[in-house]
C-alpha positions, -999 to +999 in steps of 0.1 A: -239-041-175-274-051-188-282-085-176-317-102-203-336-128-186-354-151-210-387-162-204-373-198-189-349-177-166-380-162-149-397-187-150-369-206-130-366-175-110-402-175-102-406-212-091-371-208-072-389-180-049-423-197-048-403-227-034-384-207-010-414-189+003-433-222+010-406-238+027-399-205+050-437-209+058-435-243+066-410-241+091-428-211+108-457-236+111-434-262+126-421-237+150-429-246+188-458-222+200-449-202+230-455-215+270-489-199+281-483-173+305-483-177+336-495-153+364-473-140+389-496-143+417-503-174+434-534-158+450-566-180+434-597-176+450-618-163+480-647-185+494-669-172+522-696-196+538-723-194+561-729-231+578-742-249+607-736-280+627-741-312+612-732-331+647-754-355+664-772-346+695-739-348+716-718-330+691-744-305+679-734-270+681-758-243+682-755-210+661-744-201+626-708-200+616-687-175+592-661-193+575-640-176+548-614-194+529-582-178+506-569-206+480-532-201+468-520-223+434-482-214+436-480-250+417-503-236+393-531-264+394-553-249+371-556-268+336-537-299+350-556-333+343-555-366+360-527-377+380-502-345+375-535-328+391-527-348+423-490-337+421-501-298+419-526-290+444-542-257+455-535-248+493-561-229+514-567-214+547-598-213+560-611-202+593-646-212+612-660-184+630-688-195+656-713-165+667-726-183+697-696-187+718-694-222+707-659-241+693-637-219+664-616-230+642-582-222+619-578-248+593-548-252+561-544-279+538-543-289+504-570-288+481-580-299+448-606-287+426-620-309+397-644-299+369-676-320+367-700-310+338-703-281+319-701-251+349-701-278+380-670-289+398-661-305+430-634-293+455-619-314+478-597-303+507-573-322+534-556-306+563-551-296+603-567-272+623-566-254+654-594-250+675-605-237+709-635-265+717-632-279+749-612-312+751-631-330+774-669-334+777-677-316+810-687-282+793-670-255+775-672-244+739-683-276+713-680-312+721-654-327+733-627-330+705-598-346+729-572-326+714-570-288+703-548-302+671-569-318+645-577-335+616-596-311+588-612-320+558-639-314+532-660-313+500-677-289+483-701-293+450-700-259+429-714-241+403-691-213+383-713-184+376-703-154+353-673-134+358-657-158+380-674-164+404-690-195+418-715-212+441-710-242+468-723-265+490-698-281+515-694-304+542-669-299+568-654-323+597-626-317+619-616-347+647-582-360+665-589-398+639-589-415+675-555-403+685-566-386+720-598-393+737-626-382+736-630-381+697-661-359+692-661-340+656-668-311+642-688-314+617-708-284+596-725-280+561-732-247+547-732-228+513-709-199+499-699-179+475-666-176+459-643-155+434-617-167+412-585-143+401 
């Protein structure tokens, strides 16, 4: 069987398929673009930093002090904005090595990490640590901090350099917030160098 399509058949034909082709392409533009992947490893960055004491003459502490940090982001923090950025921190441990027998220090908290301006950002930590200073004044290693449990927290101004890594300068304090006595800090600034995964 033969089947003749006049010219007004194909052209029906032709607009029929024209139609049907811009309406399959419009849903594909419609369609919901996939979830960005997300890496399996909540490892985030490494920090090491070389600082000093920042304390006043009865809290100074002499020597330099090692302090290398790991950051975790199993709530995947990265690329959140305002307020859900608060709900989804970063979590680090850091620890503060002294190498002239004075006080040490293991320190965890959350941590949040904001861009500034083009490559600059500020990172902001809040947590405990553990240290070995003495807890009263009479001698023994640091001040005296009261308590071996503490208060930890920080700031850090950085620059992100190329492949991934990054600069700082931070500021570090550690004290017992007047909940034992005495309540010397800890207090340190120093710069580091970091790399993001």
């Amino acid at each position: 069987m033969t089947v003749k399509l006049s010219l007004k058949h194909t052209a029906v034909l032709a607009f029929l398929a024209v139609g049907t082709g811009s309406a399959f392409s419009a849903d594909a533009d419609m369609a919901p673009t996939p979830a960005p992947v997300v890496k399996d490893s909540i490892f985030d960055e490494a920090r090491f930093e070389v600082a000093a004491s920042l304390g006043a003459s009865s809290d100074f502490e002499k020597g330099v002090f090692l302090i290398p940090s790991l950051f975790f982001d199993p709530l995947h923090s990265k690329g959140r904005e305002g307020f859900d950025k608060f709900l989804h921190p970063r979590f680090f441990l850091s620890a503060s090595i002294s190498t002239a027998d004075e006080s040490s220090q293991l320190m965890a908290g959350a941590s949040w990490k904001f861009p500034v301006a083009g490559p600059t950002f500020v990172d902001i930590g809040f947590g405990g640590a553990l240290t070995n200073a003495s807890k009263d004044e009479f001698g023994g290693r640091g001040p005296g901090v009261g308590s071996h449990l503490l208060f930890h927290e920080y700031i850090a101004f950085g620059v992100n350099l190329e492949n991934n890594w990054n600069i700082t300068a931070t500021v570090r304090h550690s004290s017992n917030a007047n909940l034992a006595s005495p309540n010397s800090g800890l207090t340190y600034g120093g710069l580091g160098i970091g790399k993001s995964f």
